[in-house]
C-alpha positions, -999 to 999 in steps of 0.1 A, spaced: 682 -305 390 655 -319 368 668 -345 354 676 -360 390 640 -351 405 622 -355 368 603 -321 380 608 -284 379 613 -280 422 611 -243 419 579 -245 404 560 -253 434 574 -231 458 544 -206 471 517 -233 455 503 -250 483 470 -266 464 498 -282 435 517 -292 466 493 -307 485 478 -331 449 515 -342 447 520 -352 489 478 -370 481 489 -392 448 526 -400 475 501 -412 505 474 -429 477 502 -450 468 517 -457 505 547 -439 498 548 -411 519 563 -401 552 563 -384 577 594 -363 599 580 -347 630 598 -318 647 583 -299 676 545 -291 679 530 -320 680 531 -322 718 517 -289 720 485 -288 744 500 -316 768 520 -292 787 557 -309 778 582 -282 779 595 -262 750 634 -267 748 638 -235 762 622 -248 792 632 -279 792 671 -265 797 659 -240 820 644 -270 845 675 -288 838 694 -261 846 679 -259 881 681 -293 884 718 -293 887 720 -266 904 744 -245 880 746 -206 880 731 -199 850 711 -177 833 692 -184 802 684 -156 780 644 -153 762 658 -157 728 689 -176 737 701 -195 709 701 -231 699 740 -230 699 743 -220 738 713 -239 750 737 -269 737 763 -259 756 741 -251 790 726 -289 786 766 -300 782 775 -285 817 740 -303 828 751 -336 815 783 -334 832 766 -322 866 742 -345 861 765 -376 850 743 -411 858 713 -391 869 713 -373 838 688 -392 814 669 -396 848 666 -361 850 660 -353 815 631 -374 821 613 -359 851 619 -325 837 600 -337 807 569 -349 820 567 -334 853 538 -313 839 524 -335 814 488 -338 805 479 -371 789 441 -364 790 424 -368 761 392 -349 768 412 -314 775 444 -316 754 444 -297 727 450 -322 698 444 -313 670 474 -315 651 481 -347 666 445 -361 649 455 -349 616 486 -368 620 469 -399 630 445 -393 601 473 -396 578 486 -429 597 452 -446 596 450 -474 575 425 -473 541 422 -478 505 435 -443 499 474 -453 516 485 -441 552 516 -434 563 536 -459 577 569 -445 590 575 -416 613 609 -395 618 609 -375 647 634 -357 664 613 -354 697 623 -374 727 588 -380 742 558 -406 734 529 -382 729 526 -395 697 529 -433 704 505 -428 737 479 -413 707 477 -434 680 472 -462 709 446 -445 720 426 -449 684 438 -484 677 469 -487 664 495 -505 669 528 -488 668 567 -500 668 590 -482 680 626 -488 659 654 -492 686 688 -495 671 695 -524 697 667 -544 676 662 -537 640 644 -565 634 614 -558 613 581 -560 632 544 -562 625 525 -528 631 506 -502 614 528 -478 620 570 -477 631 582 -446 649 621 -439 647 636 -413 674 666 -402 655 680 -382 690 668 -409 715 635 -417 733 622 -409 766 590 -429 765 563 -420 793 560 -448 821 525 -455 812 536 -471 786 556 -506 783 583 -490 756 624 -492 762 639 -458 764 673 -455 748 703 -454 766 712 -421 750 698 -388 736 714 -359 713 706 -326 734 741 -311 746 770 -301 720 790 -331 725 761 -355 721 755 -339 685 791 -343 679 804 -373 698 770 -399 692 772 -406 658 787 -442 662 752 -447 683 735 -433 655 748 -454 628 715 -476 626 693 -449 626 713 -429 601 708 -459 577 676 -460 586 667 -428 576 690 -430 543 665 -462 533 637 -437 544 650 -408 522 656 -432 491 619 -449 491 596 -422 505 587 -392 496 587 -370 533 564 -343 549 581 -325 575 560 -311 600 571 -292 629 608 -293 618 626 -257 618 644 -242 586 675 -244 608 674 -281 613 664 -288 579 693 -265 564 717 -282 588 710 -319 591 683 -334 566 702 -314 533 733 -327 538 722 -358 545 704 -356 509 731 -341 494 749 -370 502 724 -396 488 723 -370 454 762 -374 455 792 -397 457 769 -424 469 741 -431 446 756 -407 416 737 -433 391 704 -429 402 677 -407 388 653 -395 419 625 -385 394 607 -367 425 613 -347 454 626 -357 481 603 -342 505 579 -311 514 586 -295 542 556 -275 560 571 -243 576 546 -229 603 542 -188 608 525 -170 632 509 -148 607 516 -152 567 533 -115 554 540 -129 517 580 -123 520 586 -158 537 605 -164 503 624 -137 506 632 -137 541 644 -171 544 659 -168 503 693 -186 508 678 -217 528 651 -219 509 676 -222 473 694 -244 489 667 -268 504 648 -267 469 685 -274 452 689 -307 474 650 -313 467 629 -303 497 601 -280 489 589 -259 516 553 -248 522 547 -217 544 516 -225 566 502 -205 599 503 -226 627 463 -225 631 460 -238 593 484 -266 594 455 -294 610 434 -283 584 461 -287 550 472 -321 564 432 -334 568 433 -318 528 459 -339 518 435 -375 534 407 -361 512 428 -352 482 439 -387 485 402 -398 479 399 -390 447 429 -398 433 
């Protein structure tokens, strides 16, 4: 795939430092962005999924039981018997079950992936990021770059028109903003089975949104599983590499993708082999991090950015 992404992919993979120069030249430039999965929430007590369906679950008052290690695949179909249960009072739901234990305090929340984030959205001679993915339904991160000063818009599919702001948020399976803030919810979210099925006409907006985003940026994932990028952001990529844009040469990657361990073994590679050949194929590179070392990378990348 060089001649579509003008480098050798496979090249980088285990080579964080080369990694991190390219994402610093992509954010110098104001071309880089960002696609946040779960994590950055973590320290204001919202709820894992896990949780979150095991709330719900209550909730509606439904018999049943929700294993430790249950898997994405049946949480899905837990949260469809919820919806049904649920029916008007469902989003409702969803949204006290969310928050109900939520800690927007910003002297004892435990932030500190959230500031290096932000630290890559702030605004200087060295670029910023200026677009945000995420797959989250709540507004921790909107509620925190307020809090330093800037102003963020929040894409709604019901409103595409452009708007000023330092930085544009798009929730690509709905948004279940906080009431402390004066920010339209959607009037759906993808979280049973059917919803990841069945929404897609509500998604057509935000699926050309993100096909724009893909074409002109170069992404960091953060937060986002191996599963989720094997099963929705490749094919979406393989789709922009295909029938649809056959003419075009790339000549970069499309994105880095930081994967966050518990505790680095040196096998990541070959653990995780087959996603990883086909992510690198359909030009992600991932980047195998511990959790506790991610802040720290991403506040590398700001200072990389410096001296380019």
């Amino acid at each position: 795939m060089r001649d579509f992404f003008g480098i050798n992919i496979k090249s980088y993979l285990n080579r964080p430092n080369e990694i991190r120069e390219l994402l610093a030249d992509y954010l110098n430039v104001g071309s880089l962005g960002i696609i946040l999965g779960s994590g950055a929430s973590n320290g204001f007590e919202l709820p894992t999924w896990h949780e979150l369906v095991k709330d719900l679950v209550v909730e509606a008052d439904l018999n049943l039981k929700i294993r430790k290690n249950e898997s994405s695949a049946v949480l899905k179909e837990h949260v469809e018997e919820i919806s049904t249960k649920l029916s008007s009072k469902y989003l409702d739901t969803v949204y006290e079950c969310l928050y109900k234990k939520a800690a927007f305090d910003f002297s004892t929340a435990n932030k500190d992936l959230l500031i290096a984030i932000s630290a890559l959205c702030t605004g200087s001679n060295r670029g910023s990021v200026k677009t945000v993915f995420t797959y989250n339904f709540d507004s921790v991160l909107e509620w925190y770059l307020g809090i330093i000063g800037l102003k963020v818009s929040v894409y709604q599919p019901s409103n595409m028109l452009d708007r000023f702001c330092d930085v544009e948020t798009i929730h690509f399976h709905g948004y279940l903003p906080h009431s402390s803030l004066n920010h339209d919810r959607t009037d759906f979210i993808v979280f049973s089975k059917s919803e990841f099925e069945e929404k897609e006409w509500k998604r057509k907006p935000l699926e050309r949104k993100r096909a724009s985003f893909f074409l002109n940026k170069l992404f960091l994932s953060i937060g986002v599983s191996l599963d989720t990028l094997d099963g929705d952001v490749r094919p979406r990529l393989k789709q922009l590499m295909g029938e649809d844009y056959r003419d075009l040469k790339r000549n970069s990657p499309f994105g880095i993708a930081i994967i966050g361990v518990k505790k680095m073994s040196g096998d990541e590679a070959t653990k995780y082999e087959s996603k990883i050949n086909r992510l690198m194929d359909s030009g992600v590179i991932p980047v195998f991090l511990e959790f506790s070392q991610i802040p720290k990378y991403l506040f590398s990348i700001v200072q990389k950015a410096l001296q380019v």
